[in-house]
OpenMM code with the backbone's topology and positions (N, CA, C; nanometers):
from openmm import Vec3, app, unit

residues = "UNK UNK UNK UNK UNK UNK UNK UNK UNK UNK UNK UNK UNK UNK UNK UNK UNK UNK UNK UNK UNK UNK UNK UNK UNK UNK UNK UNK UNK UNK UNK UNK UNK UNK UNK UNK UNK UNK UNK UNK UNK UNK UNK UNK UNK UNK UNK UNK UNK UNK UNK UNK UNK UNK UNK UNK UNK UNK UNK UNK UNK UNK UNK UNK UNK UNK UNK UNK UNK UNK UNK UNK UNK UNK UNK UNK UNK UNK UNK UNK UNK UNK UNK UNK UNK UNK UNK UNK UNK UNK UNK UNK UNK UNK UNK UNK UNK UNK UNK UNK UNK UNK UNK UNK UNK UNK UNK UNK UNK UNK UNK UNK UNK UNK UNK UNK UNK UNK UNK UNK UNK UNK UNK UNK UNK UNK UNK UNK UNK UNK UNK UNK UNK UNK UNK UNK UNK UNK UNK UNK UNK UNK UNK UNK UNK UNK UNK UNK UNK UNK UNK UNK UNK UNK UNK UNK UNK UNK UNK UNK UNK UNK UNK UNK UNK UNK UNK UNK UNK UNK UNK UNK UNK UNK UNK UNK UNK UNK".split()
positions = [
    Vec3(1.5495, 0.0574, -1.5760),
    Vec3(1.4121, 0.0129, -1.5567),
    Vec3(1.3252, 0.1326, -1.5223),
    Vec3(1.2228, 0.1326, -1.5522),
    Vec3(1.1095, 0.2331, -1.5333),
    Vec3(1.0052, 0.1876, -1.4647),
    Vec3(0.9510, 0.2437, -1.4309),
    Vec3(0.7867, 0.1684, -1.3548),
    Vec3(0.7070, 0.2112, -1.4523),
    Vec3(0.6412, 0.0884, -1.4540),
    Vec3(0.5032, 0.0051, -1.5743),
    Vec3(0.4155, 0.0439, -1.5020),
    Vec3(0.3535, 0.0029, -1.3478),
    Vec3(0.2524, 0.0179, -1.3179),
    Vec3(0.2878, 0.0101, -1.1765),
    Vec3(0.1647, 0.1719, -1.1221),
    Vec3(0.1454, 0.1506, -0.9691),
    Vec3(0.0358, 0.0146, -0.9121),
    Vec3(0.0441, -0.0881, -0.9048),
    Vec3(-0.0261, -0.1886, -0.8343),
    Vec3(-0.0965, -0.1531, -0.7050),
    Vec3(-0.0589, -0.1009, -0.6131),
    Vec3(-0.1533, -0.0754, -0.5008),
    Vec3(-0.0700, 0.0788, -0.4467),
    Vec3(-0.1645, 0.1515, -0.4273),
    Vec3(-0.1750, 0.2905, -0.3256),
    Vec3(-0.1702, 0.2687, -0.2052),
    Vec3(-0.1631, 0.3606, -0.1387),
    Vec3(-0.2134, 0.3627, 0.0444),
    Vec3(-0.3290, 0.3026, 0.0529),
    Vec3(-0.4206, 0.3577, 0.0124),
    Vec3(-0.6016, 0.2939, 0.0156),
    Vec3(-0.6329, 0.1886, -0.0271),
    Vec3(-0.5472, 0.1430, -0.1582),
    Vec3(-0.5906, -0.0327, -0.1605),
    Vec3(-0.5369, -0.0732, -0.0724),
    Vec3(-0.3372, -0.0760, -0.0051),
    Vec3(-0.2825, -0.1444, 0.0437),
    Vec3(-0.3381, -0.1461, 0.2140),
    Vec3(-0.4157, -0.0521, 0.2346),
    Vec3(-0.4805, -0.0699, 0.3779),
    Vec3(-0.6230, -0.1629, 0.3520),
    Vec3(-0.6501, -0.1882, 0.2159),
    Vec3(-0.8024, -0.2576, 0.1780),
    Vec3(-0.7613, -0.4107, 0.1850),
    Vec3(-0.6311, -0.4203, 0.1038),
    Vec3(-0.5897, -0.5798, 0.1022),
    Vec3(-0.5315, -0.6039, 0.2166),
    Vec3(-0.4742, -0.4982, 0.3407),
    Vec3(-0.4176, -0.5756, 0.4681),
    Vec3(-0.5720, -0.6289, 0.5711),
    Vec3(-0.6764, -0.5183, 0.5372),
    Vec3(-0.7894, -0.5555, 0.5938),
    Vec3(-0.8564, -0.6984, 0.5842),
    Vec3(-0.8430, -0.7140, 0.3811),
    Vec3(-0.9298, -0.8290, 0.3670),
    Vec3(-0.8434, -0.9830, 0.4406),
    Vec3(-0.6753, -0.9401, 0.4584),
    Vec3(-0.5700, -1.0529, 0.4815),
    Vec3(-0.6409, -1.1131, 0.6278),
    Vec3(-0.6671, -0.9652, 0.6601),
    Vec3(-0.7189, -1.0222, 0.8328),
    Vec3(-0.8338, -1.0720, 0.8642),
    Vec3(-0.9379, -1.0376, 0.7722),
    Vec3(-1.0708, -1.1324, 0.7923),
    Vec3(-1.0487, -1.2334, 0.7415),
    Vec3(-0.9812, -1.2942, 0.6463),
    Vec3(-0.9263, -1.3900, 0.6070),
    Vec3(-0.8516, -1.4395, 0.6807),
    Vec3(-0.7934, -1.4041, 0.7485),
    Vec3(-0.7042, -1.5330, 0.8533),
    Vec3(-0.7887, -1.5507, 1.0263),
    Vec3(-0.8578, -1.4465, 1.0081),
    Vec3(-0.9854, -1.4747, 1.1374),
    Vec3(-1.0667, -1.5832, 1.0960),
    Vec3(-1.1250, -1.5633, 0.9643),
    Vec3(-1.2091, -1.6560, 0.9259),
    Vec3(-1.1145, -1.8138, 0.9347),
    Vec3(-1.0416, -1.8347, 0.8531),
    Vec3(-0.9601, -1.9781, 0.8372),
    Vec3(-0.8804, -2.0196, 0.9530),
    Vec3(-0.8694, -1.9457, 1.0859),
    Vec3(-0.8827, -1.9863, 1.1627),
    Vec3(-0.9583, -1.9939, 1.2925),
    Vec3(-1.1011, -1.9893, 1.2377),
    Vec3(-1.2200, -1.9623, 1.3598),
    Vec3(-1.1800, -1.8575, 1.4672),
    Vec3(-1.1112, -1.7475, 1.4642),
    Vec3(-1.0690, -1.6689, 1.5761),
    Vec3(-0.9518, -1.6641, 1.5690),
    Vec3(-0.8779, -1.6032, 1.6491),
    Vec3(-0.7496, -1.5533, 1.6703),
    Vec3(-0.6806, -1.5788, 1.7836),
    Vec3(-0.7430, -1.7142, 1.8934),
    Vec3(-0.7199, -1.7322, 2.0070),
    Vec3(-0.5683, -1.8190, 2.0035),
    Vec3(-0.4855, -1.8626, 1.9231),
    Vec3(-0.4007, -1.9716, 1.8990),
    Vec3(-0.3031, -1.8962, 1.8157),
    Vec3(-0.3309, -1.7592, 1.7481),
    Vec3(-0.2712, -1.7069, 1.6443),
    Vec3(-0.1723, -1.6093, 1.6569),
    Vec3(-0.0739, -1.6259, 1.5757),
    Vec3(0.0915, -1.5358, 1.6022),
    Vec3(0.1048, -1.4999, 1.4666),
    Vec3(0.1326, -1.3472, 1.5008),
    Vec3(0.1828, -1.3394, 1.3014),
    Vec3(0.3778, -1.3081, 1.3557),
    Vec3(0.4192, -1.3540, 1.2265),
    Vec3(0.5552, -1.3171, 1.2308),
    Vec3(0.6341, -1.2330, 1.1212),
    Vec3(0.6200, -1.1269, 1.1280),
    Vec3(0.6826, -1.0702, 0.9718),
    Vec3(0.8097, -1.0758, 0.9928),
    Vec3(0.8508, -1.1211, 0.8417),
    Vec3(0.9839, -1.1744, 0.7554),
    Vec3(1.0830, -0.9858, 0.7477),
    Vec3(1.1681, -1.0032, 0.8225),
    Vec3(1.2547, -0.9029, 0.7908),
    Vec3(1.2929, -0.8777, 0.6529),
    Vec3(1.2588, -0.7373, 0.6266),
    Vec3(1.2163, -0.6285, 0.6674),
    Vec3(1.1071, -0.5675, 0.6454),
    Vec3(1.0470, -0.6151, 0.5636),
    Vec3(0.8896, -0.5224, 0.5336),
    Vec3(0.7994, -0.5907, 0.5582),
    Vec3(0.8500, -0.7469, 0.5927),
    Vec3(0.7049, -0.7831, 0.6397),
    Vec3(0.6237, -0.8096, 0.7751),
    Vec3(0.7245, -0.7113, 0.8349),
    Vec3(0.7690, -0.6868, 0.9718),
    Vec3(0.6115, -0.5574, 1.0056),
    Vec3(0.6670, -0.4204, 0.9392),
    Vec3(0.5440, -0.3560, 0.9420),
    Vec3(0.3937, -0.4110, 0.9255),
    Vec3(0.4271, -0.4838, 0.7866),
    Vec3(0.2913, -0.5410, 0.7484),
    Vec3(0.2419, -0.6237, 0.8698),
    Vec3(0.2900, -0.7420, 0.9058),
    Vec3(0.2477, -0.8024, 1.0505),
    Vec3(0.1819, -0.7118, 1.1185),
    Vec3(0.2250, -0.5763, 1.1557),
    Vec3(0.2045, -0.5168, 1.2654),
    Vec3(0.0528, -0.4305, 1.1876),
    Vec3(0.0398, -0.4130, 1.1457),
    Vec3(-0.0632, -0.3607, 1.0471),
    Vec3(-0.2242, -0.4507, 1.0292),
    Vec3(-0.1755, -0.5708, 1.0044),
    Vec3(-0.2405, -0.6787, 0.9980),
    Vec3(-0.2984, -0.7060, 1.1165),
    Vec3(-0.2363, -0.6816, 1.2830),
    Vec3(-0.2472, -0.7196, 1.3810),
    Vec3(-0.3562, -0.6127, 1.4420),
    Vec3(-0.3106, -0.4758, 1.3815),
    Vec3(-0.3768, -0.3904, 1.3979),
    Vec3(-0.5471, -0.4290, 1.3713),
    Vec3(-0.5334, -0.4747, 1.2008),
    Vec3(-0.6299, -0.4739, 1.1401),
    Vec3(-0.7531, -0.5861, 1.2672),
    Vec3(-0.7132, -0.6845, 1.3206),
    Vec3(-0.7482, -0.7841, 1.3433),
    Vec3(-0.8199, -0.7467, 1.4736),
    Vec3(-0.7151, -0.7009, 1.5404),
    Vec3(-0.7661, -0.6014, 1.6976),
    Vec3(-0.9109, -0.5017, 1.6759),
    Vec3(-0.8788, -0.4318, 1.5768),
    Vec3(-1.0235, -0.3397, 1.5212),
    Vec3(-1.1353, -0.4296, 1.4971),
    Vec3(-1.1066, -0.5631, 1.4416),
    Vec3(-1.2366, -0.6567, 1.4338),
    Vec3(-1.2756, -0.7045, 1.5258),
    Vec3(-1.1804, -0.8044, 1.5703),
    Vec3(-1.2382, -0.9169, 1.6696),
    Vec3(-1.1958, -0.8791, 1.8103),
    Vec3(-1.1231, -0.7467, 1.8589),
    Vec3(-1.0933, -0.6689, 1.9540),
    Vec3(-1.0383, -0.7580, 2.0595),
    Vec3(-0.9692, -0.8240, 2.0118),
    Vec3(-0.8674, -0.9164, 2.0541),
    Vec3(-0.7077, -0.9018, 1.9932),
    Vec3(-0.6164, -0.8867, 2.1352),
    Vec3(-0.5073, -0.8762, 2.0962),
    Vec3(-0.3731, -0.9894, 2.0274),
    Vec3(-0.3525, -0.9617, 1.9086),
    Vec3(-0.2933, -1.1022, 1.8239),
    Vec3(-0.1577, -1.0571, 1.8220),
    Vec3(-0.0450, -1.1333, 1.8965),
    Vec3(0.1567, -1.1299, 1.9140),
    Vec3(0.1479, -1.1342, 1.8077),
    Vec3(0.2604, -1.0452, 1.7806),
    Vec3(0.3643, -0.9877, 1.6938),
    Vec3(0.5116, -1.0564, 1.6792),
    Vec3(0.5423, -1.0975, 1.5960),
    Vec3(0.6998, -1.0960, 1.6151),
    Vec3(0.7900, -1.1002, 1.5011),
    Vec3(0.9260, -1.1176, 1.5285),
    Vec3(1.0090, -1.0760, 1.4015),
    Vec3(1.1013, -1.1451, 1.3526),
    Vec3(1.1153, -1.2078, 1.2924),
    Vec3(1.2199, -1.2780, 1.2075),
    Vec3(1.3134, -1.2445, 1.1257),
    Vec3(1.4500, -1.2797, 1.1343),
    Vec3(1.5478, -1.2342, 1.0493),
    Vec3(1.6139, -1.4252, 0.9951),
    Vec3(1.5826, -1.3684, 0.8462),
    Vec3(1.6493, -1.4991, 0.7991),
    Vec3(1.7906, -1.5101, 0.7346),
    Vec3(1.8693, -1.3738, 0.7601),
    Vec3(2.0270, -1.3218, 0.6799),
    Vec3(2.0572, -1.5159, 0.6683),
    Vec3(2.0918, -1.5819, 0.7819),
    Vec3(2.1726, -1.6979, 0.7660),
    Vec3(2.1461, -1.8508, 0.7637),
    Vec3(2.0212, -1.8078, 0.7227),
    Vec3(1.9294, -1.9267, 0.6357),
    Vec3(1.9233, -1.9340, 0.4867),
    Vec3(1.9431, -1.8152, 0.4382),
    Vec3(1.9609, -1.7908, 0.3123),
    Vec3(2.0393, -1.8866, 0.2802),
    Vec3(1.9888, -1.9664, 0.1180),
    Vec3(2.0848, -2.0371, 0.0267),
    Vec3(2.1821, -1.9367, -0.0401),
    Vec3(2.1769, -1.8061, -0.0296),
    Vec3(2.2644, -1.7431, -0.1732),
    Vec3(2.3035, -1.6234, -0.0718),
    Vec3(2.3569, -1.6537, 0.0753),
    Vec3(2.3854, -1.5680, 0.1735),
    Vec3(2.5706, -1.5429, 0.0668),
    Vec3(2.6245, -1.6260, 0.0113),
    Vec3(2.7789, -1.5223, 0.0195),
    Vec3(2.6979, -1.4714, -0.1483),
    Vec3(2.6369, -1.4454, -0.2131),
    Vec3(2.6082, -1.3921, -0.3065),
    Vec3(2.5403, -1.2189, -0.2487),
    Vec3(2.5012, -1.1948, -0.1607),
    Vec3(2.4128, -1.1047, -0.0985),
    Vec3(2.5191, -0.9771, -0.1034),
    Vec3(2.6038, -1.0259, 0.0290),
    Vec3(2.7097, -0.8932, 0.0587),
    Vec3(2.8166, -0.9656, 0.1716),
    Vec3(2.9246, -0.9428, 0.1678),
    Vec3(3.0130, -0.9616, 0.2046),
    Vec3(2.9865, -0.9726, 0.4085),
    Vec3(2.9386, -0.8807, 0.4667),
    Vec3(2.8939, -0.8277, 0.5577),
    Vec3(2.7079, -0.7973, 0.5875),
    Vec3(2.6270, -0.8882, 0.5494),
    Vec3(2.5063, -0.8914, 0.5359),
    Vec3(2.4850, -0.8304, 0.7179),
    Vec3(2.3100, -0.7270, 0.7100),
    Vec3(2.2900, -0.7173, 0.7825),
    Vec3(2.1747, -0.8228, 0.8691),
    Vec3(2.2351, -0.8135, 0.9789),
    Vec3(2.1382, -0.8949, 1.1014),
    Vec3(2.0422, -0.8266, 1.1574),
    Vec3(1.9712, -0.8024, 1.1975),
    Vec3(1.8338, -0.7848, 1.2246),
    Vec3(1.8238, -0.8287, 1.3817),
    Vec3(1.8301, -1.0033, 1.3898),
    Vec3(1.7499, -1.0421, 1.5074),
    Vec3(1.6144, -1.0899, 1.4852),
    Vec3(1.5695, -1.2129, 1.5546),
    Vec3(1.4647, -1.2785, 1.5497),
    Vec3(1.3968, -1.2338, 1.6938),
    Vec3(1.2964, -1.2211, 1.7359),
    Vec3(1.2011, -1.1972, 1.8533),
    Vec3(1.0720, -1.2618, 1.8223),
    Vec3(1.0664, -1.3889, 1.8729),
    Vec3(0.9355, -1.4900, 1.8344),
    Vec3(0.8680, -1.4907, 1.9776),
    Vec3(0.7746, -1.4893, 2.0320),
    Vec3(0.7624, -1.5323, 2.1963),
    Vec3(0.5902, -1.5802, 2.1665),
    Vec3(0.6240, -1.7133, 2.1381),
    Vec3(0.4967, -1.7672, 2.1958),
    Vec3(0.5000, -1.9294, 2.1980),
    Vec3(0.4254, -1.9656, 2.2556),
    Vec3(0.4147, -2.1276, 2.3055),
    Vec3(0.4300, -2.2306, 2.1445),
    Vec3(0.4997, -2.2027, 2.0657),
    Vec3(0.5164, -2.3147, 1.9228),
    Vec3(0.3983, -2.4038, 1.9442),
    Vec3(0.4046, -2.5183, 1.9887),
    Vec3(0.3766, -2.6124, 1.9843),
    Vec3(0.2240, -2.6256, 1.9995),
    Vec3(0.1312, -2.5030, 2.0379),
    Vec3(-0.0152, -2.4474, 2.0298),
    Vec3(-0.0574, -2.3667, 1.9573),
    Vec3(0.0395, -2.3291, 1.8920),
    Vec3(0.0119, -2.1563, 1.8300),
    Vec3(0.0391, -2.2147, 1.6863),
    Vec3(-0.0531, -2.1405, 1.6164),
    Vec3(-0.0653, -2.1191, 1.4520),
    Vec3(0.0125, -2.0100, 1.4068),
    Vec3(0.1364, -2.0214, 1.3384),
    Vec3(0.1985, -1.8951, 1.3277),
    Vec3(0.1423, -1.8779, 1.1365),
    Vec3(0.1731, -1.7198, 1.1504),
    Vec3(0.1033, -1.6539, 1.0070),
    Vec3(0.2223, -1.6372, 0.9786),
    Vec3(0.2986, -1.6469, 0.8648),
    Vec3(0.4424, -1.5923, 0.8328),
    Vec3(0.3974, -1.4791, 0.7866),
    Vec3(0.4235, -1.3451, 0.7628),
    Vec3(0.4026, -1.2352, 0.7012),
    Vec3(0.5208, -1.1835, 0.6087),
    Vec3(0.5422, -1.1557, 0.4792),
    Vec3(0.5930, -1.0788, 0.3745),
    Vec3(0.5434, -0.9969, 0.2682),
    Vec3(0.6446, -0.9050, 0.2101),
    Vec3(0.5532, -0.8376, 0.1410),
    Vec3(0.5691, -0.8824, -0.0002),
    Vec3(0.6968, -0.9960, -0.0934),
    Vec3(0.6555, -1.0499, -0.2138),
    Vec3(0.7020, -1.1505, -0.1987),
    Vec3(0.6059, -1.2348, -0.2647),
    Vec3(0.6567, -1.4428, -0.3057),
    Vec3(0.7388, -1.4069, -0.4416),
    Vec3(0.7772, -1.4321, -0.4645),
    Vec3(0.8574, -1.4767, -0.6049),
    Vec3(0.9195, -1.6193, -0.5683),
    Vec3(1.0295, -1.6765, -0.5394),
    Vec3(1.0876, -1.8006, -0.5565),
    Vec3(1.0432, -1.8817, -0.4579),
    Vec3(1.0307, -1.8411, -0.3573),
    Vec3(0.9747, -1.9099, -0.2646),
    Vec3(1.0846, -1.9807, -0.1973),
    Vec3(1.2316, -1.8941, -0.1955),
    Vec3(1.3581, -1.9451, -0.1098),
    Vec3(1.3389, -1.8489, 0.0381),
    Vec3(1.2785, -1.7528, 0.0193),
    Vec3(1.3024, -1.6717, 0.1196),
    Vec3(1.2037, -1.7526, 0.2196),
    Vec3(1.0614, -1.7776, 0.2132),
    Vec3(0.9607, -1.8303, 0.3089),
    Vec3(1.0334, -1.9330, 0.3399),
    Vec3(1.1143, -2.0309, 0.2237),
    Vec3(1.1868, -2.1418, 0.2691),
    Vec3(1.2792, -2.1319, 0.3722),
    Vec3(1.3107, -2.0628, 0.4146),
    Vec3(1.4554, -2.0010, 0.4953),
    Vec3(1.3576, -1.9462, 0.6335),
    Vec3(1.2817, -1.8889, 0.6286),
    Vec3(1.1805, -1.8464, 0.7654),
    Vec3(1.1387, -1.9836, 0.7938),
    Vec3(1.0752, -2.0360, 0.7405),
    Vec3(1.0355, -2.2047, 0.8222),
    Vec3(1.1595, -2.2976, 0.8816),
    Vec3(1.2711, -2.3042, 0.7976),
    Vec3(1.3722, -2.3606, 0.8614),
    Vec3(1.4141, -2.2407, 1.0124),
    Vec3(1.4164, -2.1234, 0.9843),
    Vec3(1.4455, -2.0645, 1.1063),
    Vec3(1.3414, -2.0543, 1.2021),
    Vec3(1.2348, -2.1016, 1.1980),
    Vec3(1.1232, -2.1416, 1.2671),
    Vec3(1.1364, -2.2648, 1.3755),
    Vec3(1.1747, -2.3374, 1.2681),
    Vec3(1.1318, -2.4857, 1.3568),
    Vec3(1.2856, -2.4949, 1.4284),
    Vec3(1.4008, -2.3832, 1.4065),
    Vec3(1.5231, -2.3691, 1.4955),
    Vec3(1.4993, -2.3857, 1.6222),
    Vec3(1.3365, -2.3034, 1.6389),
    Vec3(1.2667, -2.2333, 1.7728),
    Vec3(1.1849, -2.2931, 1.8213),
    Vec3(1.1187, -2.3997, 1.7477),
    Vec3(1.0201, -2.4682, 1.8300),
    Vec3(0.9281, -2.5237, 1.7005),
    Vec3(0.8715, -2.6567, 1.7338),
    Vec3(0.7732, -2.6393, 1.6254),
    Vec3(0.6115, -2.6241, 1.6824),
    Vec3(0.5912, -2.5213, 1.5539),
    Vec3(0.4396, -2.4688, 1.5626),
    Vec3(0.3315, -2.5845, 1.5138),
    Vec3(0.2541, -2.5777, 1.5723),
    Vec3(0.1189, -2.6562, 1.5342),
    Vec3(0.0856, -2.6087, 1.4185),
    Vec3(0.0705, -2.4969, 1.3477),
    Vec3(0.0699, -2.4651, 1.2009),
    Vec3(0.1582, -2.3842, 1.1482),
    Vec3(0.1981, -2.3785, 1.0375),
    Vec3(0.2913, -2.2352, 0.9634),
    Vec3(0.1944, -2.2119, 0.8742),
    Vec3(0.0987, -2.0807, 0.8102),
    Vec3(0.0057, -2.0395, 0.7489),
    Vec3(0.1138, -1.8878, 0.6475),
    Vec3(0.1068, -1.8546, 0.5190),
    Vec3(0.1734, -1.7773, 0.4432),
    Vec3(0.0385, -1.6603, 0.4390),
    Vec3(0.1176, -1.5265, 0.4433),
    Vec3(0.0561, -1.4122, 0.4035),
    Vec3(0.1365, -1.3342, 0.3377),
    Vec3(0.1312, -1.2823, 0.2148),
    Vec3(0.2076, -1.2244, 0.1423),
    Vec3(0.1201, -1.0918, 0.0689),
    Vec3(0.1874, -0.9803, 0.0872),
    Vec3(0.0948, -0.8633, -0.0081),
    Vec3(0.1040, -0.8765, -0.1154),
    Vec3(0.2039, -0.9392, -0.2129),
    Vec3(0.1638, -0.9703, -0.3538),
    Vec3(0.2697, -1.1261, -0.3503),
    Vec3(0.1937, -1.1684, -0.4722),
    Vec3(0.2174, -1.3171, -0.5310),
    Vec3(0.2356, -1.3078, -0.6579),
    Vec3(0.3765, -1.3066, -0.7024),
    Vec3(0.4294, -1.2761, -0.8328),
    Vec3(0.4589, -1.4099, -0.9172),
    Vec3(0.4366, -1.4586, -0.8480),
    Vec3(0.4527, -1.6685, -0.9537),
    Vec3(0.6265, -1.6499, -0.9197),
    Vec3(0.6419, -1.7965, -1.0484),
    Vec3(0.8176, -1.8108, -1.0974),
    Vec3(0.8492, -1.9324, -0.9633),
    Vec3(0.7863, -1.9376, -0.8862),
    Vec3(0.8403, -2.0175, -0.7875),
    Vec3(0.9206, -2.1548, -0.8228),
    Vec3(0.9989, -2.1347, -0.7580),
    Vec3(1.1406, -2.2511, -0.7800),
    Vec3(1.1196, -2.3616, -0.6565),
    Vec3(1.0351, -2.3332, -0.5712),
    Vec3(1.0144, -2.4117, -0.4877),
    Vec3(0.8247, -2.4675, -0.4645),
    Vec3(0.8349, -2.5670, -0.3453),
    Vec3(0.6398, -2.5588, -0.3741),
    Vec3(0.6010, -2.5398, -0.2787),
    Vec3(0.6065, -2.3844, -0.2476),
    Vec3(0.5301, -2.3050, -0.1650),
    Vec3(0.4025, -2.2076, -0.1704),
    Vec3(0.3407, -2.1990, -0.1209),
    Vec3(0.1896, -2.1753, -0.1997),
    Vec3(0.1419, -2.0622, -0.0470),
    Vec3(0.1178, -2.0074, -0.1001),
    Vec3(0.0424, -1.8928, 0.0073),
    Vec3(-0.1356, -1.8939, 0.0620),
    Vec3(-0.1218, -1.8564, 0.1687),
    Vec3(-0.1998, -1.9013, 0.2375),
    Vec3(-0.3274, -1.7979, 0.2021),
    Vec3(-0.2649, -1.7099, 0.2168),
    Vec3(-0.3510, -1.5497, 0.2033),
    Vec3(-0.2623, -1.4177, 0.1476),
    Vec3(-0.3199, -1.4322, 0.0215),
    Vec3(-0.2771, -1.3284, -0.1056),
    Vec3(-0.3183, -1.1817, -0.1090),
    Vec3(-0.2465, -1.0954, -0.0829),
    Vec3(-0.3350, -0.9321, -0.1209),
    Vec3(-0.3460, -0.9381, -0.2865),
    Vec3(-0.2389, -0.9349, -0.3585),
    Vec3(-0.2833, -0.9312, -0.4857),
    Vec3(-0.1683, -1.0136, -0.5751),
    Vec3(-0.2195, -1.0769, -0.6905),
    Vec3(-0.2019, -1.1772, -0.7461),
    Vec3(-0.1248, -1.0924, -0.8929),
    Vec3(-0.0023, -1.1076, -0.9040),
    Vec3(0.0177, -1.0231, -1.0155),
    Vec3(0.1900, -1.1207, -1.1042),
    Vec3(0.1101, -1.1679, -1.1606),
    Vec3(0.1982, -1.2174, -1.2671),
    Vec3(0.3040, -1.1420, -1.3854),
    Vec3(0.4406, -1.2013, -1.3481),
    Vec3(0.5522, -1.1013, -1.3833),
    Vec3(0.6016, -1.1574, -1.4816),
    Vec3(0.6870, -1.1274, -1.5655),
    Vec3(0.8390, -1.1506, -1.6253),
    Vec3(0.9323, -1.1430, -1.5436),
    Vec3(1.0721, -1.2549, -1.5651),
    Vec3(1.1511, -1.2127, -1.4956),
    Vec3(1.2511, -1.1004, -1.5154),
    Vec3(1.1733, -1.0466, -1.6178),
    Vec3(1.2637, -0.9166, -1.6187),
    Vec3(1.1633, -0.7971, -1.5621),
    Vec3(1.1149, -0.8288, -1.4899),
    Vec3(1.0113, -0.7828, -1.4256),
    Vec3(1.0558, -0.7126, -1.2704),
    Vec3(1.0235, -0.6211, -1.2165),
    Vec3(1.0748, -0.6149, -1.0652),
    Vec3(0.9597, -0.5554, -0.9892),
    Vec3(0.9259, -0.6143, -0.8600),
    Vec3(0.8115, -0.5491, -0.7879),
    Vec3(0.9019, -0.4959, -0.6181),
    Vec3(0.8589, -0.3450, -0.6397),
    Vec3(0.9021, -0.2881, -0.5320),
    Vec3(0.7680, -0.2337, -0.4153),
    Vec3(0.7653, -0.2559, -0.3407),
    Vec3(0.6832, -0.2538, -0.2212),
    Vec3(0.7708, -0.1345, -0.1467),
    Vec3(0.6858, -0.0215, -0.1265),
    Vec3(0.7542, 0.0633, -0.0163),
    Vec3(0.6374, 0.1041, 0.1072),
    Vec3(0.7171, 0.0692, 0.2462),
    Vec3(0.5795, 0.0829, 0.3233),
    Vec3(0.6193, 0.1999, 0.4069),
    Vec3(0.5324, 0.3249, 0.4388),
    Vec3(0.5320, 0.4173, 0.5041),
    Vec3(0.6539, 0.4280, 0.6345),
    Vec3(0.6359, 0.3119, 0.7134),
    Vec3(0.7168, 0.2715, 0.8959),
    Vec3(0.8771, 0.2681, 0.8190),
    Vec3(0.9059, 0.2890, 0.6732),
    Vec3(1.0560, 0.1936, 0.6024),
    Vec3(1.0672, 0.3388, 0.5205),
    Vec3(1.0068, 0.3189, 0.4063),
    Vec3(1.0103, 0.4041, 0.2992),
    Vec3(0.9425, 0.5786, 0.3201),
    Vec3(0.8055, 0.5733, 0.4137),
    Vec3(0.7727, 0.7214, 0.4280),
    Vec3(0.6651, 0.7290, 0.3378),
    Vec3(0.6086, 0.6185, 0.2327),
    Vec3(0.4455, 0.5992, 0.1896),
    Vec3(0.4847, 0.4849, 0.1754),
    Vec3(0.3525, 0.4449, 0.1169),
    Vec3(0.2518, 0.3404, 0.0708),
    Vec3(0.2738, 0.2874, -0.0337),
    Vec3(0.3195, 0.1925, -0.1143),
    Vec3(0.2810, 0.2035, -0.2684),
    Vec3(0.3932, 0.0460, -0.3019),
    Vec3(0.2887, 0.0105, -0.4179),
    Vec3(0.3456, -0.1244, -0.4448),
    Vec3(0.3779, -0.0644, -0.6035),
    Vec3(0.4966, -0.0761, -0.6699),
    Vec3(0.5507, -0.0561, -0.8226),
    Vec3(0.5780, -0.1869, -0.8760),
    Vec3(0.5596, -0.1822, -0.9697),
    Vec3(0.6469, -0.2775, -1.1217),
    Vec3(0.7090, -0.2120, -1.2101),
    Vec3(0.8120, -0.2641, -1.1975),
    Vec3(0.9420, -0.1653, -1.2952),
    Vec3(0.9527, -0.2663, -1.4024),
    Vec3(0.9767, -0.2188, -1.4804),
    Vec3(0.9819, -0.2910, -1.6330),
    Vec3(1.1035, -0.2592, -1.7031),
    Vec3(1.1494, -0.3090, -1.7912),
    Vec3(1.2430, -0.2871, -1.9366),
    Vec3(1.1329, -0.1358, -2.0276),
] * unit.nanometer
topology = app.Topology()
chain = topology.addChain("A")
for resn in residues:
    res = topology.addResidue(resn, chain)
    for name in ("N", "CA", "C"):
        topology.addAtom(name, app.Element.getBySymbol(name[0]), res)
């Protein structure tokens, strides 16, 4: 596979985490009720990025936390023999709080499926709201995102790689192609 196209740089991908956060300030009148949770592993940074973004606006501080879904997974003995664990760190009141799920691609929509079941393990939230940096379709399930950075329709012979600076050491969203 080769890469077809760079989709987002450093400078868009700090433009679409910006617009994610006025967008989830806006749809939820403020940020007083609001938890983001990024999806191990990249959407872990992004959360924290996002949170950033949100603090610079409404100069209010919005929890962070982290989710690992290794054993929620439907296709966990397909993965690796020895899959890695992570650890979940959620800390806030469920049952008041609007949680933001944070990731960095939708495709099937098993993985968000697997964070909500490991969600409501913990408590249930008054809302679950989706943020995803890109939305690639194909979904096998009917999960629908809440707040989209960018909308990019694939083949499945298609692959979108997201590398974020805090993981990878830059910025940059690819599509690798045939």
């Amino acid at each position: 596979m080769q890469v077809k196209a760079n989709l987002l740089d450093k400078q868009a991908m700090a433009r679409v985490l910006t617009r994610i956060a006025h967008e989830i300030i806006e749809r939820n009148k403020g940020v007083d009720d609001v938890y983001l949770v990024g999806i191990h592993r990249r959407g872990v940074p992004l959360a924290e990025r996002i949170a950033a973004e949100i603090f610079q606006i409404e100069g209010k501080q919005v929890g962070v936390g982290t989710l690992d879904i290794t054993f929620y997974r439907d296709d966990l003995s397909l993965l690796a023999d020895n899959p890695v664990v992570r650890g979940s760190d959620v800390q806030c009141n469920m049952p008041e709080t609007t949680i933001v799920l944070v990731d960095d691609v939708l495709f099937t929509g098993r993985t968000v499926r697997a964070a909500i079941d490991a969600l409501f393990d913990m408590g249930r939230p008054k809302q679950i709201q989706l943020a995803v940096l890109i939305d690639r379709g194909h979904r096998e399930l009917p999960i629908r995102p809440d707040f989209i950075g960018k909308n990019v329709p694939t083949s499945r012979q298609e692959r979108i790689e997201v590398e974020i600076e805090e993981i990878d050491e830059q910025d940059d969203v690819l599509l690798y192609g045939p």
